[in-house]
Every structure is written in C-alpha cells, then in structure tokens.
KEKOLLUM-298021 format. One line per field, with one value per residue (C-alpha): residue number from 1; residue in one letter; x, y, z. Coordinates in steps of 0.001 Angstrom, whole numbers, plus 500000, padded with zeros to 6 digits. Each point is the difference from the previous one (the first is absolute). Example, Ala and Ser with C-alpha at 12.3 -4.5 7.8 and 13.67 -1.06 7.14 Angstrom:
BEGIN
nukol <- c(1; 2)
loba <- c(A; S)
u <- c(512300; 501370)
v <- c(495500; 503440)
w <- c(507800; 499340)
END
This chain:
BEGIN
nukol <- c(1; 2; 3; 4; 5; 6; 7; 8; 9; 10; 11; 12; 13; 14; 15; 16; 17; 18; 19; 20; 21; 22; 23; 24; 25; 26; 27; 28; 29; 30; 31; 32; 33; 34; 35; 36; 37; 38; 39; 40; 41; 42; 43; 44; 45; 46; 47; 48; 49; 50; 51; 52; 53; 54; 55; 56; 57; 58; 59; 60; 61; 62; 63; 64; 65; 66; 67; 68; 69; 70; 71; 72; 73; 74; 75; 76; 77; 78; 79; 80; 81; 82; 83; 84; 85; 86; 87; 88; 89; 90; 91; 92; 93; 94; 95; 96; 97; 98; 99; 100; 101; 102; 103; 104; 105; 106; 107; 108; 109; 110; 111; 112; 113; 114; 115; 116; 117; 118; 119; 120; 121; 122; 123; 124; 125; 126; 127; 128; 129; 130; 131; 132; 133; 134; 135; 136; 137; 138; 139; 140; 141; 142; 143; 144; 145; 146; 147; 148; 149; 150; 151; 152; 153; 154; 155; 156; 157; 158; 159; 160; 161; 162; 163; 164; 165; 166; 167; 168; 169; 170; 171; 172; 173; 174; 175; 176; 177; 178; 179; 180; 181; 182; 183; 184; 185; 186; 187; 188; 189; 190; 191; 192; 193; 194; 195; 196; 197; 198; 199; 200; 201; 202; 203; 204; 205; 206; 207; 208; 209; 210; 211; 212; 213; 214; 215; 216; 217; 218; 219; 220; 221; 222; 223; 224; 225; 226; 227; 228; 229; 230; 231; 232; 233; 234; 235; 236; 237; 238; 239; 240; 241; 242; 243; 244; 245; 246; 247; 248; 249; 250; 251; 252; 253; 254; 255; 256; 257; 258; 259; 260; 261; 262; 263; 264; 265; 266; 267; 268; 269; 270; 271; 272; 273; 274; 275; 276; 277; 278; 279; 280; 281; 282; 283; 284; 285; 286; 287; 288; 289; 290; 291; 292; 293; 294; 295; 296; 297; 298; 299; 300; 301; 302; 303; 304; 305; 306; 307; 308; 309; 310; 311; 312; 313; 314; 315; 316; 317; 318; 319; 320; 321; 322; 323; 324; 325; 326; 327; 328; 329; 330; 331; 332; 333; 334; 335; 336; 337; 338; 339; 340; 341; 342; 343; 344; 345; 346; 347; 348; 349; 350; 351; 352; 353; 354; 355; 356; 357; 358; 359; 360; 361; 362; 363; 364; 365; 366; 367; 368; 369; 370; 371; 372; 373; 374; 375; 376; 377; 378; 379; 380; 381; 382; 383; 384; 385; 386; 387; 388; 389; 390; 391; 392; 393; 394; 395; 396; 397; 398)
loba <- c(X; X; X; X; X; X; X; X; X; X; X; X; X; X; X; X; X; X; X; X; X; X; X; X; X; X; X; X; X; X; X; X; X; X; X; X; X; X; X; X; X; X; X; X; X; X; X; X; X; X; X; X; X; X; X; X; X; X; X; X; X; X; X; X; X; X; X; X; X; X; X; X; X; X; X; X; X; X; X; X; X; X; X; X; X; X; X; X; X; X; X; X; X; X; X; X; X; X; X; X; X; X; X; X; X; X; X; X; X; X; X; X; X; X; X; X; X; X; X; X; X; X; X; X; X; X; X; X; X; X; X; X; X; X; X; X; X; X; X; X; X; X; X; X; X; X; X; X; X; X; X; X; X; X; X; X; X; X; X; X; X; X; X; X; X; X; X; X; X; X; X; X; X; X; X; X; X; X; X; X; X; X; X; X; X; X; X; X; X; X; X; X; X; X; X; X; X; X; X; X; X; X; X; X; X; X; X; X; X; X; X; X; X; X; X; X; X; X; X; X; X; X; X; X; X; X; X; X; X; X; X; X; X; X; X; X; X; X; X; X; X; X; X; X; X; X; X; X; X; X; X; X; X; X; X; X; X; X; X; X; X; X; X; X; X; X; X; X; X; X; X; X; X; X; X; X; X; X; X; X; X; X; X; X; X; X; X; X; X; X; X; X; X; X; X; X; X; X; X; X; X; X; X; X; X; X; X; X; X; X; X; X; X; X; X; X; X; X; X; X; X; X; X; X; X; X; X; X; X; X; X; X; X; X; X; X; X; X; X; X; X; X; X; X; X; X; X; X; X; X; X; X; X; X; X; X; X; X; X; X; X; X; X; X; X; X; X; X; X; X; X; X; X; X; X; X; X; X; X; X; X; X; X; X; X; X; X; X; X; X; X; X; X; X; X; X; X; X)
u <- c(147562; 500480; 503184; 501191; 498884; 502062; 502742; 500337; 499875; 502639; 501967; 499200; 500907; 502920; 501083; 499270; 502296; 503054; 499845; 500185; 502894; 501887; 499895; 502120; 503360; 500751; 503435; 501299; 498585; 501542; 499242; 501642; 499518; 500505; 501848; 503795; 500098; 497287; 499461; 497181; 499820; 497340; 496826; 496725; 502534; 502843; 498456; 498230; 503396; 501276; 497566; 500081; 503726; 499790; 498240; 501952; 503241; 498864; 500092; 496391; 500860; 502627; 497544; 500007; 496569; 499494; 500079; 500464; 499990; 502372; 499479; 498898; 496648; 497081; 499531; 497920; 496824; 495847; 497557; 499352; 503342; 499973; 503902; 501045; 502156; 501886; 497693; 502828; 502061; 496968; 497456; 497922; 500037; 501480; 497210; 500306; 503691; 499740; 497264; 502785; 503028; 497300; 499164; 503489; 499632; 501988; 499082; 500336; 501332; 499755; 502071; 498661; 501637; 499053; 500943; 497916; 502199; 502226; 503451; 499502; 497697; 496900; 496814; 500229; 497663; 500128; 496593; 498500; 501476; 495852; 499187; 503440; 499601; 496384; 501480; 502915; 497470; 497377; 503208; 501225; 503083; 501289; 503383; 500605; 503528; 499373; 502882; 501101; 500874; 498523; 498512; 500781; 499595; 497728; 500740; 501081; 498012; 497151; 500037; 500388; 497988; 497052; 500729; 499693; 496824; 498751; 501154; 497820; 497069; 500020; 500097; 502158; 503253; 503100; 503004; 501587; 503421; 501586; 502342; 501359; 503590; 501120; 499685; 497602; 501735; 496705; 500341; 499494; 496559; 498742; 499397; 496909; 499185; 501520; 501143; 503824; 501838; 503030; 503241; 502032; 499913; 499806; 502251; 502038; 501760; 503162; 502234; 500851; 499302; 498208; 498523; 499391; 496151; 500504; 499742; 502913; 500976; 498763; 503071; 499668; 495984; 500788; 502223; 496839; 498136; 502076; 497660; 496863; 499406; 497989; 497061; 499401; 498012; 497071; 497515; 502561; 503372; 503081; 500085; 503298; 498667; 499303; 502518; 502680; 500993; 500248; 500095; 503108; 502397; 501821; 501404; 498207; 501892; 498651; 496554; 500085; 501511; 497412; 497189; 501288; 500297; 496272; 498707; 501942; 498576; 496376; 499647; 497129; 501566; 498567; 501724; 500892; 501345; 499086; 498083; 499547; 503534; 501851; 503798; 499717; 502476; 497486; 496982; 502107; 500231; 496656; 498327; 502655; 497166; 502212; 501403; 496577; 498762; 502660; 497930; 496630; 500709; 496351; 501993; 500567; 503248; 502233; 503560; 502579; 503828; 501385; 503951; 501904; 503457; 500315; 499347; 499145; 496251; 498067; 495876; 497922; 495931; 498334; 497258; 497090; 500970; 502387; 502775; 501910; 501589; 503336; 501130; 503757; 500444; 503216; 499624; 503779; 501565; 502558; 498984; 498987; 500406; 498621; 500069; 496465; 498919; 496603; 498561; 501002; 497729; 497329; 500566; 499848; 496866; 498031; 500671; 499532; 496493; 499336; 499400; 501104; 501646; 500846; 502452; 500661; 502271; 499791; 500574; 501144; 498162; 501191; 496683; 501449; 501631; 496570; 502359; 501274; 503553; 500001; 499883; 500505; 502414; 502415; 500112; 502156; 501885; 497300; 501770; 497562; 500916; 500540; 496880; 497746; 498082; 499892; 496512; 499714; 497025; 500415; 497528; 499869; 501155; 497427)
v <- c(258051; 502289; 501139; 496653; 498965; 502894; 499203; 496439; 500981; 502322; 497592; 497728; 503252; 500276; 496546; 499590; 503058; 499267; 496106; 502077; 501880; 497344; 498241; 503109; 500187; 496411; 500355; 503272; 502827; 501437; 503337; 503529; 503705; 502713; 501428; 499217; 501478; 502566; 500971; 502694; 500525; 496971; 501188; 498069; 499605; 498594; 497552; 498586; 499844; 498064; 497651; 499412; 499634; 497604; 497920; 500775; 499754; 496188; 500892; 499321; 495998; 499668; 500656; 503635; 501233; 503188; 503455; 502007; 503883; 500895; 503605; 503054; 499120; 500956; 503841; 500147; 499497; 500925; 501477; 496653; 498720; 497997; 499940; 501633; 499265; 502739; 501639; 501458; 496655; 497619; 501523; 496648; 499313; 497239; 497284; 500635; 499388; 496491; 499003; 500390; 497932; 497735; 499968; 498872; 497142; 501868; 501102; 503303; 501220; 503412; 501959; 501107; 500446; 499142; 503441; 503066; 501404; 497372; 500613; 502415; 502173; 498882; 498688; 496667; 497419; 500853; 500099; 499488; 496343; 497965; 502951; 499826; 496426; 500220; 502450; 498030; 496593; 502093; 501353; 496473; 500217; 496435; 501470; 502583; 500602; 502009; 501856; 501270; 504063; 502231; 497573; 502017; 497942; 497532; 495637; 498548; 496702; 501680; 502042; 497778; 497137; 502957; 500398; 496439; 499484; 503028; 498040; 497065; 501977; 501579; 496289; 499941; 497765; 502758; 499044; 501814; 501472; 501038; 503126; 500730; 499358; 497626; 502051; 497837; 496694; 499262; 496918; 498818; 501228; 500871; 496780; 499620; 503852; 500076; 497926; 502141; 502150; 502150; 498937; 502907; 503680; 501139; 498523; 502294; 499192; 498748; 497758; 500670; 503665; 500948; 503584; 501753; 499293; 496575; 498591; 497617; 498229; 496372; 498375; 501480; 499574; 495847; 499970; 500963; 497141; 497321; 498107; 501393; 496488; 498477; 502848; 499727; 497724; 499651; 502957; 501749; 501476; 501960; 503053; 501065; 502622; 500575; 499658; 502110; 498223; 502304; 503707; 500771; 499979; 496078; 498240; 496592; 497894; 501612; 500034; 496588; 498797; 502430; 497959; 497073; 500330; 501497; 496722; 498348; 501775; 498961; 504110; 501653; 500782; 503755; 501372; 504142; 500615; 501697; 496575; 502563; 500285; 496611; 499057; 496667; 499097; 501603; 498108; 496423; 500241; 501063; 497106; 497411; 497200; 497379; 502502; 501033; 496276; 500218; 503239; 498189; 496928; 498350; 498781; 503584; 499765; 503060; 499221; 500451; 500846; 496465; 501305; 502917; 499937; 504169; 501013; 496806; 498954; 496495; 500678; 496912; 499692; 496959; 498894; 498009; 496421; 499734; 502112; 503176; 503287; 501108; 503770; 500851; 503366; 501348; 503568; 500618; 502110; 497211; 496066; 497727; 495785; 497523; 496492; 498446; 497278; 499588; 497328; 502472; 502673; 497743; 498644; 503621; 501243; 496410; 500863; 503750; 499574; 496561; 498567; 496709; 500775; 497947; 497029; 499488; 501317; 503757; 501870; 503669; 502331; 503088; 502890; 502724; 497845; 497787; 496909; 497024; 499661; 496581; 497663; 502103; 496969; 500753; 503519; 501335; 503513; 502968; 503352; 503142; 503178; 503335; 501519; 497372; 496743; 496386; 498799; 496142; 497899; 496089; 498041; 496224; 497845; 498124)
w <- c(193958; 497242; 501454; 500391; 496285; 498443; 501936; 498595; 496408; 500851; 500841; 497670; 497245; 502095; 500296; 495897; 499134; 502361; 497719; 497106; 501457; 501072; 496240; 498202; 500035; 499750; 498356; 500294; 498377; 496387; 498525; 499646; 502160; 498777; 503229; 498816; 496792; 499815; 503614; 500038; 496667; 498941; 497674; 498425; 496269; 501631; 501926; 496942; 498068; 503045; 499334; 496374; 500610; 502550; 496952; 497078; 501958; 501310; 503314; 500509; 498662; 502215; 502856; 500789; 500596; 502551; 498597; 503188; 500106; 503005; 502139; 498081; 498457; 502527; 500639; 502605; 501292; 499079; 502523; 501024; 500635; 496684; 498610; 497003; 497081; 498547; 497023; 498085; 500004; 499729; 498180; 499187; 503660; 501433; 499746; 496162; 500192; 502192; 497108; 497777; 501677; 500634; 495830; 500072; 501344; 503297; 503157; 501942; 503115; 501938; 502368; 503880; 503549; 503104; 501750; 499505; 496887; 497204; 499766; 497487; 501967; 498703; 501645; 501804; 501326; 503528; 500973; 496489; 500077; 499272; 497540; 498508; 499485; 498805; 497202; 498800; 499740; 498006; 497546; 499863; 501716; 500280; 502125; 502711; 500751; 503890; 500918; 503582; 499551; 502812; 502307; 502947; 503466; 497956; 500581; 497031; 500307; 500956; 497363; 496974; 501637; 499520; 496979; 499472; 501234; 497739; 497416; 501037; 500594; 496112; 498829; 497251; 500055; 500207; 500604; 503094; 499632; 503711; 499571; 503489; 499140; 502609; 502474; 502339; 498897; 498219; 499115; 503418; 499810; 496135; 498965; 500894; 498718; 496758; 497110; 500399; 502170; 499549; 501531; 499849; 498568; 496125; 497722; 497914; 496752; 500555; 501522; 503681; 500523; 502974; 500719; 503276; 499864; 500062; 496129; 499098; 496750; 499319; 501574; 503323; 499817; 499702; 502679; 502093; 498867; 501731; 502537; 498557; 497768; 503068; 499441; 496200; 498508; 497077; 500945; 502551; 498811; 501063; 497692; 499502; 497864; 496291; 497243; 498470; 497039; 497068; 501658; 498847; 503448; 499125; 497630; 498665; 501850; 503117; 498676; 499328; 504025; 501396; 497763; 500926; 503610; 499807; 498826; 502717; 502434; 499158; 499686; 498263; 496381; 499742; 497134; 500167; 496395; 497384; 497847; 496893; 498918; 501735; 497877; 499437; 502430; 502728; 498939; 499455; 503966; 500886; 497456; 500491; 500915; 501769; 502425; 500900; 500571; 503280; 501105; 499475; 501034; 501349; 502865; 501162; 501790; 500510; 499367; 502671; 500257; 500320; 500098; 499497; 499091; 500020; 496801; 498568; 501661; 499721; 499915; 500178; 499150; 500241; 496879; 499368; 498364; 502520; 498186; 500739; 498781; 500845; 499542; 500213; 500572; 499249; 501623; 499501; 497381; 498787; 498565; 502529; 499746; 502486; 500592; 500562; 502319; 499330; 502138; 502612; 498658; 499775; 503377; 501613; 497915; 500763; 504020; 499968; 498543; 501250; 496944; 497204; 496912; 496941; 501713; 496100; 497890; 498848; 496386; 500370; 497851; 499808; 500145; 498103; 497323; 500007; 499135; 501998; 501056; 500913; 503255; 502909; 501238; 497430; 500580; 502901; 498603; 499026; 499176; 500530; 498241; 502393; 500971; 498729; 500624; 498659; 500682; 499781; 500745; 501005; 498319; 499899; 497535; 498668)
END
C-alpha cells in the first residue's frame, strides 16, 4: 500500500513538473553565451559585466534575458560526485553568481554534455544526469544548454530525454537547450524533450565559409532550415544556433540579413558578442524592437522560403492579427529589384500553414526603418541592396 501511495505522489510530482516544463519557452528564447566570443576563457567578473551590459546597453528591454556560461566552467567532480565550478575562475561560486544575474532582473544558464567528457574535455553529465540537475536547481540555473561531445555508442533520445526527466525530478522550471547538432534529425523527436534543438553544426563568423569539421557561415546554416517550419512552434524550436552579430568576421549589412533571417526563423536569439564594448551600429541591430516582434511573434510560426530567384530569396512568416512579415534577401553581391504580387504571397502563406489572413487591405511597414511605406497595393518595385535584407511587415489598414 505504501508502495503504491509513493508511487502516486510521484507521479503526481512528476506530472506537476513536466506542466511547468511545458509553460517555458513560449516564444523563443533571447539571451547571450559566452561560447562565440570568449570560448573557454569565461570567469565569475566577466559574467557579471555581461550582465550589467545586457542592462545598460537595453538589451534586457528589448527582451533578452538568459545569461548563459558556455563549456569551460566546471572542473571536476567532489568525493561524492557533486560537480565543480572552476575555483580560480569563479571564486564566489556559481550559486553566488546566478543570485546576481538574477539581482538583475536576468536569468542564468549553465553549460553540460550528455557524453562522459564536454567538448572541451571537461566532466559531463553522463551518469551524474539527477545529481547534475539537483545541483544546477539548488544554484538557480534557469537554462542548461546540453551538448553532444564524447557520447561514444550512447542514443541520442535516450540520452537527453534522461536528462529531461532529471530536470523534472529537481523541480525547478529550466529551460532545456538540445545540442546534438542535427545529427539525429531531432526535431522529429525533441519536442517533447526540450524547449530547442540544434539543426546543424557551430556557426562560425562569416558569410558562407565552411570548415572540415563541419561549422559553416550563417548563409549555408539557413539553407538547412528549409522544411523544418512544420516542427517549431511556442515551447518547441528549431535552433539554428546562437548569433554572430558583432564578432568582427562581416560587415553590417550582413549582420543585419543574418538578424533578420533569425527572427524569421522563429530561432532562439542567443547573442555571442562581446555586450561590453557594442559600436552603435552593432547594438541598433540587436535592440531594433520591431524586428524582434517578427522573432516573438505569440503566434509562433517559423518563416519559410516562399521563392528563390538565385540570389534574390522571398521568406514568408505568418503573425498574430492576421498580418505578415516579408524578408527579401538579396544574398548577391550586386542591387537587386523585384516586382511584388502580394495577394500571391498571402495566398501561399494562408495554405502552407492552413490559416486566414487579413482579406483587407495591407500598409507596408518597413522593421528596420520603423516607418510605413504606404498601401502594399500601390507598391509593386522593392530594390534590396547587395548582401542585405528589406524586412517588411503587412499590417492592416485600419
């Protein structure tokens, strides 16, 4: 009887923490790692400058939140198994250090792996994955990105599905970030596992590169995402990986397209800069408010490639209030023009997501401008500048 008694409130435990699961991640997550810029070198001061600039910069206004600390910051492990952050790097420990993001009004994510060993070499989860997640809910981790180095012969959806219900059993709400890189097609089995799941290997920053190992410029990472949209939606979402946008390796104009497709894409907007020392420029495209509404969009849509005319590309997201956005992507390094139809646009996205939109006319607002350009019906020739994006969203005219 007794047996049968603890079993129900287990359950019941169970049952109460998978509800809270299931409630984060609504739109898609916003926040910045510290893998991109910094890699392994991450320490207690930095972080907390992160997060005062995330603040001061207005990053946190325009809805950035998660201070994550990528590979590199756990040690090893106690006599009893019990992780351990780096002394040297994080001298306050890092319970301390989530008490401060937290102070700012922020919350704060950690780095594991499911394998035995994290890409860098340091411990992993495997077979530590309930006292792992008992740690990180005592710290108050409210994020574990769980990567996929050294996992030997292990299953992947085994694996994170454990760590999963780890999570559930420590009780607090963390969001669940799936790092296997595509490699399983995850998104044909993490959504009930994880709020978001890597598409494709690391992003690098640039344009189209692509090294031996498998990371790949932004351009070549969206090309992946075609006929992912049908997975992604509010608490579930295809991670095309985190931002690059202000490291350095492309112009603004790139910055700006690779933004703007992110939002598009309904992908998590991780940023992986440096937030103490942003140009303006930089920080313009990482704050600009209306391009971000397309990313967070309560509808929680991911946009899709409607046409491509080689280097000149036609993405497509439906919104809430039955409206749109429209992203021309002119991936080309000469001007691009086009001539618009766009009841036909609004035809294609209404059947591909089986859905009404306005039957009214539209203005055209244009995101990065923040100013309207008039009714979309009197609009039919758009030039797009080489190597950049015009990123319009169709609202009614009231």
């Amino acid at each position: 009887m007794k047996r049968i008694l603890f079993l129900s409130v287990f359950l019941v435990c169970f049952s109460a923490y998978a509800q809270k699961f299931g409630q984060l991640a609504q739109t898609p997550p916003m926040g910045w790692n510290s893998w991109n810029k910094f890699g392994c070198d991450v320490n207690e001061q930095m972080i907390k400058e992160m997060a005062d600039a995330m603040v001061s910069s207005g990053m946190k206004d325009a809805g950035y939140e998660y201070i994550v600390i990528d590979d590199c910051w756990q040690i090893g492990r106690d006599s009893l198994g019990n992780i351990i952050a780096d002394p040297e790097r994080f001298p306050s420990g890092m319970k301390a250090l989530a008490d401060y993001v937290h102070s700012k009004g922020l919350k704060f994510g950690l780095y594991s792996d499911a394998g035995r060993y994290t890409c860098q070499a340091r411990p992993g989860s495997r077979g530590y994955e309930y006292q792992d997640a008992r740690t990180y809910a005592s710290w108050g981790v409210d994020y574990l990105k769980y990567d996929w180095c050294n996992h030997g012969k292990q299953n992947s959806e085994a694996s994170y599905k454990l760590m999963r219900d780890a999570l559930y059993k420590a009780g607090r709400p963390i969001v669940f970030s799936i790092c296997e890189w595509g490699s399983t097609k995850p998104w044909e089995w993490a959504g009930d596992i994880g709020h978001l799941w890597r598409t494709t290997y690391d992003i690098q920053d640039c344009w189209d590169c692509l090294n031996d190992w498998g990371g790949m410029g932004w351009t070549l990472i969206l090309d992946k995402q075609e006929g992912l949209e049908e997975y992604a939606g509010p608490g579930k979402w295809n991670d095309p990986d985190m931002l690059e946008v202000g490291n350095g390796g492309m112009t603004i104009k790139e910055y700006k397209a690779h933004f703007a497709l992110w939002c598009m894409l309904a992908a998590p907007l991780m940023a992986g800069n440096d937030l103490r020392d942003m140009s303006k420029g930089i920080r313009d495209i990482l704050t600009a408010k209306e391009v971000i509404t397309i990313n967070q969009d309560p509808l929680g849509k991911q946009g899709y490639k409607y046409k491509d005319h080689g280097d000149l590309e036609i993405w497509l997201k439906p919104l809430s209030n039955e409206e749109m956005a429209v992203c021309l992507f002119n991936r080309g390094d000469d001007p691009q023009n086009i001539i618009m139809h766009w009841t036909w646009l609004i035809k294609n996205c209404e059947n591909k997501y089986s859905i009404r939109l306005y039957d009214g006319n539209y203005i055209l607002r244009d995101l990065w401008k923040g100013k309207d350009l008039g009714a979309a019906s009197e609009i039919n020739t758009i030039d797009i500048p080489a190597r950049d994006v015009l990123l319009l969203r169709l609202k009614k005219d009231k």
